[in-house]
BAFI-3210 file (N, C-alpha, C; in Angstrom, 3 decimals, decimal comma, padded with zeros to 6 digits):
// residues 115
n [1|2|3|4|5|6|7|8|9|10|11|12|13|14|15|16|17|18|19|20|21|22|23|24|25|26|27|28|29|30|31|32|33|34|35|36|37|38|39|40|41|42|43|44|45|46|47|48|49|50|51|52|53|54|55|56|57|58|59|60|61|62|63|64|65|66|67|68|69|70|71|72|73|74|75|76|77|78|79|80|81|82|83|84|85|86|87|88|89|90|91|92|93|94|95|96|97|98|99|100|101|102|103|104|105|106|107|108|109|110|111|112|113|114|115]
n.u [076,255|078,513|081,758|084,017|086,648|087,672|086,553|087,198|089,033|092,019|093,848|093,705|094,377|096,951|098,571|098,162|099,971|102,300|103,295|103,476|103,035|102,458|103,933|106,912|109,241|110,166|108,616|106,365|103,489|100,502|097,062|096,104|098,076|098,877|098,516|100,522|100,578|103,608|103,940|102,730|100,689|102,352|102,648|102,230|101,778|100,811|097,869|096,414|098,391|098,344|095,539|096,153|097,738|095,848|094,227|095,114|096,131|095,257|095,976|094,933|094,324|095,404|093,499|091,413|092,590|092,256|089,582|088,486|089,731|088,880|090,127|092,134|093,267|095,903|096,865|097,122|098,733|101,307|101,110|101,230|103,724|105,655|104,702|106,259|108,866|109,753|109,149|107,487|104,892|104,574|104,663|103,193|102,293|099,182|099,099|100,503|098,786|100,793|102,855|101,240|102,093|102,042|102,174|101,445|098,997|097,817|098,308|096,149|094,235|094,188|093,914|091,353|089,800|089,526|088,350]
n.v [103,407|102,735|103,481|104,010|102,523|103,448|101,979|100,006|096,875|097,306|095,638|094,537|097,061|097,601|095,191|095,582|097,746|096,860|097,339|099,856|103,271|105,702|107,606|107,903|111,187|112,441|112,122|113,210|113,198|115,222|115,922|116,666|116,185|114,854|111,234|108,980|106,238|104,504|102,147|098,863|096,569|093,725|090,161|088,502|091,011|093,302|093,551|096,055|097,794|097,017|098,090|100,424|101,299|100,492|102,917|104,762|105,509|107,179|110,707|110,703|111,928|112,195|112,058|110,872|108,200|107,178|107,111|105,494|103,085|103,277|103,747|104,747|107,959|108,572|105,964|105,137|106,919|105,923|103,328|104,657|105,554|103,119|102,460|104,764|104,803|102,520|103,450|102,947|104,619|108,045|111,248|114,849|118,044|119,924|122,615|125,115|129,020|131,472|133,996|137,062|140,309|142,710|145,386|145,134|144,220|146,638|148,444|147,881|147,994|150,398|151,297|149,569|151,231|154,204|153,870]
n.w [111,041|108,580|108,063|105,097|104,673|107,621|109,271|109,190|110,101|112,320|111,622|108,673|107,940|108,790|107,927|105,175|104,405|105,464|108,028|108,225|109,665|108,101|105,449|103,664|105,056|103,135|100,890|097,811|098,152|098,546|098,955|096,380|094,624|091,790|090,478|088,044|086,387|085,587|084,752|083,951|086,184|087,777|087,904|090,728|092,325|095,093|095,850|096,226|095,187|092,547|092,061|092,270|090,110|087,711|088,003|088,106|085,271|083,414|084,823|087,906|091,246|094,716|096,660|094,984|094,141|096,743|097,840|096,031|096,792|099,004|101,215|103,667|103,538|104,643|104,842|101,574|100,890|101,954|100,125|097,856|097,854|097,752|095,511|094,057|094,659|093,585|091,093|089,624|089,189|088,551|090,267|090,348|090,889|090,520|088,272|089,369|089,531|088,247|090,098|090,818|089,840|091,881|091,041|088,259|089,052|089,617|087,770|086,198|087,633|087,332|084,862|084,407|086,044|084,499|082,225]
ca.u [076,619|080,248|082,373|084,309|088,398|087,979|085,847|087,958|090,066|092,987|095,301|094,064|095,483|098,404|098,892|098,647|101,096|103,217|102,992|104,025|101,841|102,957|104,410|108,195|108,668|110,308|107,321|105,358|102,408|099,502|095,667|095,663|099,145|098,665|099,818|100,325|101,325|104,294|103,763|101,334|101,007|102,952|101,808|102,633|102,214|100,132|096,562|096,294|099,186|097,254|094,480|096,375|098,641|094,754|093,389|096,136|096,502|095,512|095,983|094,355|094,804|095,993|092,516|090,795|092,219|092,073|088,034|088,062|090,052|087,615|091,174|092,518|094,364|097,312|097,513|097,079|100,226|101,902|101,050|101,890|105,168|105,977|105,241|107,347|110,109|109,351|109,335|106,224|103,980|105,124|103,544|103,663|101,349|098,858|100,134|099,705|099,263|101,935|102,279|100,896|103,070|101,591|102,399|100,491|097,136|097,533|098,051|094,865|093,227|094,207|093,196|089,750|088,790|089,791|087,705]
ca.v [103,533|102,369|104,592|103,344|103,005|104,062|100,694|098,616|096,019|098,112|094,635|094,901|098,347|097,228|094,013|096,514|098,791|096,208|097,460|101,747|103,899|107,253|107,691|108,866|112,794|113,490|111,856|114,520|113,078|115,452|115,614|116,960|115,285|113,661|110,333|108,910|104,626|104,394|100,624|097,955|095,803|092,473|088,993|088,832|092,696|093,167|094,026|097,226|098,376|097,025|099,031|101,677|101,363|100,447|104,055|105,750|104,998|108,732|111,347|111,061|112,688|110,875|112,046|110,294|107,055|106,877|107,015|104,606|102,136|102,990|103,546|106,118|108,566|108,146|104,534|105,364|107,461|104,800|102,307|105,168|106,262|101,938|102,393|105,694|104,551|101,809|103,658|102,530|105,785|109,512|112,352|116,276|118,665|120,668|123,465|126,505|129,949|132,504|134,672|138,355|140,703|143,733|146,432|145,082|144,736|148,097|149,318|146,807|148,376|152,226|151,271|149,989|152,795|155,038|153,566]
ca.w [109,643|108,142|107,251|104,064|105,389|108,560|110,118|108,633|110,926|112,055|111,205|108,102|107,338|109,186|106,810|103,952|104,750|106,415|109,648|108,506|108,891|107,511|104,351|104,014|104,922|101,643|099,248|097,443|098,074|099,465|098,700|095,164|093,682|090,512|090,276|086,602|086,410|084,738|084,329|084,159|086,798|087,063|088,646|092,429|093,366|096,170|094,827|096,462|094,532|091,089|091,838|092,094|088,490|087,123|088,197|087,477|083,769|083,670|085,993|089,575|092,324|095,547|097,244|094,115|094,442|098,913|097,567|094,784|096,972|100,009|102,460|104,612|102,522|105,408|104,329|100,211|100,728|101,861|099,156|096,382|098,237|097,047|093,831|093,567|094,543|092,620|089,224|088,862|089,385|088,843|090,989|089,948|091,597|089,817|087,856|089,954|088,792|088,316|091,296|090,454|090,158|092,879|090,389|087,008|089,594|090,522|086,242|085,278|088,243|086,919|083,449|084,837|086,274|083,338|081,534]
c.u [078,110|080,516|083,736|086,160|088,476|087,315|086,566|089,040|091,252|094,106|095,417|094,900|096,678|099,192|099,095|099,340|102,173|104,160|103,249|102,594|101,676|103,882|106,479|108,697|109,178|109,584|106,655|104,188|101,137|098,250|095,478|096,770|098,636|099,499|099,408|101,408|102,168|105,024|102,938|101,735|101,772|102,259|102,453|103,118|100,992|098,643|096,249|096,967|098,544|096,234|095,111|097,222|096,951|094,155|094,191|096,559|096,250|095,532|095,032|095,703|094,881|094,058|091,371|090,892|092,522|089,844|087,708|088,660|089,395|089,054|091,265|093,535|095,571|097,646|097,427|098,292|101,259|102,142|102,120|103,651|105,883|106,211|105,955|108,581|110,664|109,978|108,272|104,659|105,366|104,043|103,959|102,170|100,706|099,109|099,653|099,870|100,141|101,697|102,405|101,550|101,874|101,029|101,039|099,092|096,894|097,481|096,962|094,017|092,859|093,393|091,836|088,799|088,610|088,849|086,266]
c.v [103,247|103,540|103,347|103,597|103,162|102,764|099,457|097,758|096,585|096,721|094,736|095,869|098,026|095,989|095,174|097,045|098,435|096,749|099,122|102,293|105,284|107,159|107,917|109,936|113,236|112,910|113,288|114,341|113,980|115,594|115,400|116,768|114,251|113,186|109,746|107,477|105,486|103,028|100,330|097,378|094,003|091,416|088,625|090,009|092,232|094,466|095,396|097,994|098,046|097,660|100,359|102,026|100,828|102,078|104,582|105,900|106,574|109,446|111,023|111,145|111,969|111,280|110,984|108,599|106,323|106,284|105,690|103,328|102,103|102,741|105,200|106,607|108,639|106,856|104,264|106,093|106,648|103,569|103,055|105,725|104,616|102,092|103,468|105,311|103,312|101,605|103,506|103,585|107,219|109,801|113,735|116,708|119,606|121,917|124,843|127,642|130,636|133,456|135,881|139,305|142,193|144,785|146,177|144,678|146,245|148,988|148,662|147,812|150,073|152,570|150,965|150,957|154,100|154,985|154,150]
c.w [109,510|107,936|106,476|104,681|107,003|109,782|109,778|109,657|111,210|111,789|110,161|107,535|107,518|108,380|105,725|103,508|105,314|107,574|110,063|108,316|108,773|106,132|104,770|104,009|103,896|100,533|099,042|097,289|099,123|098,611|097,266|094,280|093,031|090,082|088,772|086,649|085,095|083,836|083,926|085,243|086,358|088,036|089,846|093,099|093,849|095,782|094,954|095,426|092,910|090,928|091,591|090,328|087,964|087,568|087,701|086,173|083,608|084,336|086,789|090,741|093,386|096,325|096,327|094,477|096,001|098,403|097,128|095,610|098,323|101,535|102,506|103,875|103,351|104,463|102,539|099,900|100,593|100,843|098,231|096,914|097,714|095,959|093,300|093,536|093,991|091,231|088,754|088,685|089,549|089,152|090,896|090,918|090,677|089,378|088,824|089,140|089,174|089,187|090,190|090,572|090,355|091,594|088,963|087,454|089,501|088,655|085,977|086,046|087,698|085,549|083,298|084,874|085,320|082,476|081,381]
res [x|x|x|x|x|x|x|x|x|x|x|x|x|x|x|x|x|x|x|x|x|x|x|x|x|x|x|x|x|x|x|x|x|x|x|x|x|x|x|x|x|x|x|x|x|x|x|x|x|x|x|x|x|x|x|x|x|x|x|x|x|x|x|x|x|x|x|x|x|x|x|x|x|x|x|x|x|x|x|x|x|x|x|x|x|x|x|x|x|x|x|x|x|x|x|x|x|x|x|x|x|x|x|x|x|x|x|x|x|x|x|x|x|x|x]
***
């Protein structure tokens, strides 16, 4: 059975990525960073990189488009760490929640039980 990215010609990947194959350690790209084109594409980018400013028109997540482009989310980092520095894609991370503050579990929990 294939597997989608992972059977693929390792020259290809290596053409793709022109010849890196790790991102750069200060991108903020990990699984669930949502990237958001901040372009369109123009005529002689390197198609990978058009797929990616075509998905991205609204939020996805970098695990979203490694899928949709059927590559190794190592080498999807790499592409989008291009178009960041680019300009051509922003990436924020999903909003997390507010850490809990110990004390107002422990009154929710008092007022629970009161109840």
């Amino acid at each position: 059975m294939s597997r989608p990215g992972r059977d693929d010609a390792p020259d290809r990947l290596y053409t793709i990525t022109q010849g890196r194959s790790r991102s750069a350690p200060d991108t903020p790209f990990d699984l669930v960073t949502l990237v958001v084109a901040e372009s369109e594409p123009v005529s002689g980018m390197q198609s990978e990189h058009v797929a990616i400013l075509e998905l991205s028109r609204s939020p996805a997540s970098v695990v979203e488009i490694a899928a949709e482009l059927r590559l190794p989310v190592s080498i999807t980092k790499v592409l989008l760490s291009d178009l960041l520095a680019a300009g051509r894609v922003s990436a924020r991370h999903p909003r997390r929640p507010a850490p809990t503050d110990p004390d107002i579990l422990e009154q929710v929990l008092v007022g629970l039980r009161n109840l």
